[in-house]
C-alpha positions in Angstrom: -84.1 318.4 169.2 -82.3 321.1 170.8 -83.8 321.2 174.3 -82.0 324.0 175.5 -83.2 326.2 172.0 -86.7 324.2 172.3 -87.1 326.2 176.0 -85.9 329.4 174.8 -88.8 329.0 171.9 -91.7 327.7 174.5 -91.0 330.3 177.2 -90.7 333.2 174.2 -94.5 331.8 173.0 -95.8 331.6 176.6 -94.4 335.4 176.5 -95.9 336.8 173.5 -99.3 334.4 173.2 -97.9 334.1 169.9 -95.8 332.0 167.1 -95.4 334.9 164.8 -94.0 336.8 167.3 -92.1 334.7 168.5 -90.7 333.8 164.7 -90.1 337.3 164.2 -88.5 338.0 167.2 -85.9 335.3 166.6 -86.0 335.6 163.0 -87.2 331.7 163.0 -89.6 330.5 159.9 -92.7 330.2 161.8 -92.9 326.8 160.5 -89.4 326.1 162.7 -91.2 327.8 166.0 -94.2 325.6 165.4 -92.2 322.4 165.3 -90.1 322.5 168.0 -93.4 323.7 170.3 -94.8 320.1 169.1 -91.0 318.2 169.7 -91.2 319.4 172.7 -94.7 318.5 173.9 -93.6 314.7 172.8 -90.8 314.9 174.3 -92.1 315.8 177.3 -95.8 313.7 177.1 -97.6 316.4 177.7 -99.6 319.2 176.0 -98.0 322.5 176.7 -99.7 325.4 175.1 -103.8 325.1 173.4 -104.0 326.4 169.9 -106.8 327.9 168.2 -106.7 330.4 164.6 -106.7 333.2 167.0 -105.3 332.7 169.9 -102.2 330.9 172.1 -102.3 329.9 175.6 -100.4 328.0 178.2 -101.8 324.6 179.5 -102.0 323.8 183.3 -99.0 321.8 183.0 -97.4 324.5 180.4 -97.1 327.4 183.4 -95.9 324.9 185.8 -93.0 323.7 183.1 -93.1 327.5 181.6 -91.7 328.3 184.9 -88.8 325.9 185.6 -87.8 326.9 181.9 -87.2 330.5 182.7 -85.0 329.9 185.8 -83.1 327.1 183.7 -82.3 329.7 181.2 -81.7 332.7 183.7 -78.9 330.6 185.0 -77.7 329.4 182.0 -77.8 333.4 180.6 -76.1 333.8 183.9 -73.2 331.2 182.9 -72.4 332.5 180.0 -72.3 336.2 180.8 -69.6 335.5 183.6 -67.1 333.9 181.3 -64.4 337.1 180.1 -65.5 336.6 176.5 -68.9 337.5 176.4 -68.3 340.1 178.5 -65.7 341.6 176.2 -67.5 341.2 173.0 -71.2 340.7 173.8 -72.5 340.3 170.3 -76.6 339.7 168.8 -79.8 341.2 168.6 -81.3 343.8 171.3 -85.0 345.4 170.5 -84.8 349.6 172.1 -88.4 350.8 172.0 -88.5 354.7 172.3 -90.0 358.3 170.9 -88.5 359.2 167.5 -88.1 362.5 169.1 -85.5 360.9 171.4 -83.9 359.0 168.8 -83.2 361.5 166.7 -81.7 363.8 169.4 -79.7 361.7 171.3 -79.3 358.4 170.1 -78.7 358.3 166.5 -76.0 360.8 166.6 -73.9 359.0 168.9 -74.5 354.8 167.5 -71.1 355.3 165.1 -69.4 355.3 168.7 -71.2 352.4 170.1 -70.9 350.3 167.1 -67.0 351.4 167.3 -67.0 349.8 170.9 -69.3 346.6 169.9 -69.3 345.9 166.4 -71.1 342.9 166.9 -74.5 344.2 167.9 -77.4 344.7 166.2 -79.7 347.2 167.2 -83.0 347.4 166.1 -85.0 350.4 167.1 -89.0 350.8 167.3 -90.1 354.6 167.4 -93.3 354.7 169.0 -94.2 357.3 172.2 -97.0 355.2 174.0 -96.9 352.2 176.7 -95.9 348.7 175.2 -95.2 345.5 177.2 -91.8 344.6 176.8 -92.8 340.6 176.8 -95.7 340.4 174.3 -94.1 343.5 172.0 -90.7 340.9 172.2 -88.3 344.6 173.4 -85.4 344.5 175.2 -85.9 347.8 176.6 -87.7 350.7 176.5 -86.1 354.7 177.0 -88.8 357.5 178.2 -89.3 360.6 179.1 -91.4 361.5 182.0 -92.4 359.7 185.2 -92.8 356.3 184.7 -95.8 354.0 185.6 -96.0 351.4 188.1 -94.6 348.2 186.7 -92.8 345.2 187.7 -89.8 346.5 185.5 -86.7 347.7 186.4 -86.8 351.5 186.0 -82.7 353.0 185.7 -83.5 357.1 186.1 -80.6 357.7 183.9 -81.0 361.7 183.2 -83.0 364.9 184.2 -84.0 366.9 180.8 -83.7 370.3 181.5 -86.9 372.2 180.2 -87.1 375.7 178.2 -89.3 377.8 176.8 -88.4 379.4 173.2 -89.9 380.1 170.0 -88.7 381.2 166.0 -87.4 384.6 165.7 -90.2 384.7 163.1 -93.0 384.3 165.6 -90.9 386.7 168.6 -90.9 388.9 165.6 -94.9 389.1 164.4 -96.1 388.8 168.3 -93.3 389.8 170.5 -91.0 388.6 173.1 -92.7 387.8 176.6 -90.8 388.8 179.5 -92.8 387.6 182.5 -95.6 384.4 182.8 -98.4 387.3 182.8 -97.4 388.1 179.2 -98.0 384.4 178.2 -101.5 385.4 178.3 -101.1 387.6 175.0 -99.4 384.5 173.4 -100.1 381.8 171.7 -98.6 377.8 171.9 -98.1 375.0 169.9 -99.5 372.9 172.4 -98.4 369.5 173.0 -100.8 366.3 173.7 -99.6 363.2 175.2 -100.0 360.4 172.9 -100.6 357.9 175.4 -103.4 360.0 178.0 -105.0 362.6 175.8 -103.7 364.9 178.2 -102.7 368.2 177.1 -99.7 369.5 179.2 -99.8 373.2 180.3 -96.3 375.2 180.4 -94.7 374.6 183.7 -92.5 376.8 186.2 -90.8 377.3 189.6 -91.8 379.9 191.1 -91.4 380.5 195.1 -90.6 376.8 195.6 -93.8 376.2 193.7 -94.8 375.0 190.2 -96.7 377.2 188.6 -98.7 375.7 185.5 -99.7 378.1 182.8 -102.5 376.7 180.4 -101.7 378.2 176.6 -104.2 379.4 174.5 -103.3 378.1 170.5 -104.7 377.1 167.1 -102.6 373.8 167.2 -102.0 370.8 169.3 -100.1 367.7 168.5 -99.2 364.9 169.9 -95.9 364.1 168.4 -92.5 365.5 169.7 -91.1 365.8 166.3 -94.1 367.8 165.0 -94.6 369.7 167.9 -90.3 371.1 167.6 -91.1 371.3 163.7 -94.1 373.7 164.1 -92.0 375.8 166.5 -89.4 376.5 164.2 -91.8 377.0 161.9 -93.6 380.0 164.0 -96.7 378.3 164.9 -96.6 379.0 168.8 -94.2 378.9 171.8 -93.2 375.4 172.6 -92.0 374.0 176.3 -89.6 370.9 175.2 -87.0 369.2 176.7 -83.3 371.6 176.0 -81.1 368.1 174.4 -83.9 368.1 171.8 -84.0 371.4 170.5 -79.9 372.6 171.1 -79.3 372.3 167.9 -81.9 374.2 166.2 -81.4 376.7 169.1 -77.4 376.6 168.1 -78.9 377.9 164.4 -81.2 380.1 165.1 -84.1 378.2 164.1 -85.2 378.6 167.8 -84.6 381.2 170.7 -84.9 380.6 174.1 -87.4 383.3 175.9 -88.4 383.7 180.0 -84.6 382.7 180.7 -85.2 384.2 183.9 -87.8 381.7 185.1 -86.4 377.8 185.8 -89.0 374.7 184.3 -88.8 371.7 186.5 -86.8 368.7 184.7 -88.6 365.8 183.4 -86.8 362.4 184.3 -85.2 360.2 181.5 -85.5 356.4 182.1 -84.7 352.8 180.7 -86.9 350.2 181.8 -86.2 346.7 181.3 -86.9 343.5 182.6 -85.6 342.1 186.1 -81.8 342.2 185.5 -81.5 338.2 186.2 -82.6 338.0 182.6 -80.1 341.2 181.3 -77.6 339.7 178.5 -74.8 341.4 178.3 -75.3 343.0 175.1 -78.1 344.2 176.9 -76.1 345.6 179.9 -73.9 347.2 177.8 -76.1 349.0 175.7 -78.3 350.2 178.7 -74.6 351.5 180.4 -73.8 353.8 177.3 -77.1 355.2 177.0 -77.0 356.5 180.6 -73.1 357.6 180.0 -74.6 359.2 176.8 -76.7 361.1 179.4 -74.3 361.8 182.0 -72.2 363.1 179.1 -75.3 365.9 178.3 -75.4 369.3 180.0 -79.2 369.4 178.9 -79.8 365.7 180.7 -77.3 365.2 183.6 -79.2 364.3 186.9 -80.1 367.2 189.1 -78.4 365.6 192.5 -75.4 363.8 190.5 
């Protein structure tokens, strides 16, 4: 038995309450994961984690030993990443959890140039805009718009996404242009719904050192970001999104930006990840060209920077 992979398997379980997780996490058979869990519990003469068709759990004994595990492997992690090879040519498999909105307007455009730079990555990218735990959902990382919750994760601001208001030429056409917030009132939105709180999110502006929210009559609400750009361009409503998301349907006319005379406060743009004892260096790497990717942006660079 491989005591060293045997710790990285237990601790991963303790993690995720879960073998197939865990199997699919480190592309392991299940079968393999389940194994070396009961190696290990012999080889140790103890029981580590209680079983049942539904459910894993860690022992008494399991957290105690759980726990020496994980600082045995953050300095073995630690080890490795100092040596000038791996820090050169970090290579394997980092999980990126973020909207599909996001995705498609920042990162998937620019992945030829980090695969350029580390050809022996692999990333594998979940699309989904609502809270998951890094541990039990077995992600790396996570990237976000917004403010982010409370959490014992490390949370890198990495960007400020300037806001705008704009709509199709189709709809400006039919309804108007607005010139002032009071003429919102005559307008309609495609208003926008957050996934995670139900909350429905009002335009926003500065005005006098103040933010002024103006609640949008419409006929639609959604509560994706993809949807909600598509039905703009598509002359549903006036839509509020972040600039980087909609520059290039602005740069072909599908959109026009309106109220250019009024500034929207910036929403934040953040990676969380776990304590940065634990950070690979594929990991560190990947998290230091997304916020270059940002700093790189005129739509996202931080407000102060």
């Amino acid at each position: 038995m491989d005591r060293f992979e045997a710790m990285e398997i237990f601790t991963r379980v303790v993690e995720a309450n879960s073998f197939t997780k865990v199997s699919e996490s480190l592309d392991l058979p299940r079968a393999k994961v389940s194994r070396t869990i009961q190696a290990l519990e012999e080889h140790v003469g103890v029981r580590l984690l209680n079983r049942s068709t539904r459910q894993v759990s860690v022992t008494e004994d399991g957290a105690a030993f759980y726990e020496r595990c994980v600082r045995i492997l953050a300095e073995v992690a630690d080890a490795e990443s100092s040596l000038s090879n791996t820090r050169e040519n970090p290579a394997g498999t980092i999980r990126v959890d973020t909207s599909g909105t996001l995705a498609r307007a920042l990162l998937l455009p620019a992945l030829d140039d980090f695969y350029r730079q580390y050809p022996q990555i692999d990333v594998r990218l979940g699309l989904a805009d609502r809270n998951i735990d890094l541990i039990q959902d077995a992600v790396d990382c996570v990237i976000r718009m917004g403010t982010p919750e409370e959490s014992s994760l490390v949370v890198r601001h990495i960007g400020d996404a300037r806001i705008v208001t704009c709509a199709s030429p189709a709809y400006l056409q039919k309804y108007g242009t607005p010139t002032t917030l009071d003429d919102l009132s005559e307008h309609r939105a495609v208003n926008y719904v957050s996934a995670r709180t139900g909350k429905t999110f009002p335009f926003e502006y500065e005005v006098d050192g103040e933010i002024a929210r103006v609640p949008m009559k419409s006929v639609l609400a959604v509560n994706d970001g993809s949807v909600y750009i598509g039905a703009g361009a598509l002359g549903h409503g006036i839509i509020q999104p972040s600039r980087f998301m909609v520059a290039e349907l602005i740069r072909q006319g599908a959109l026009k930006e309106i109220l250019t005379n009024y500034t929207s406060p910036t929403t934040p743009l953040s990676i969380l990840y776990p304590h940065r004892r634990n950070l690979s260096s594929r990991l560190r790497v990947f998290i230091d060209w997304i916020a270059e990717l940002a700093r790189n942006n005129p739509d996202l660079r931080l407000r102060n920077a």
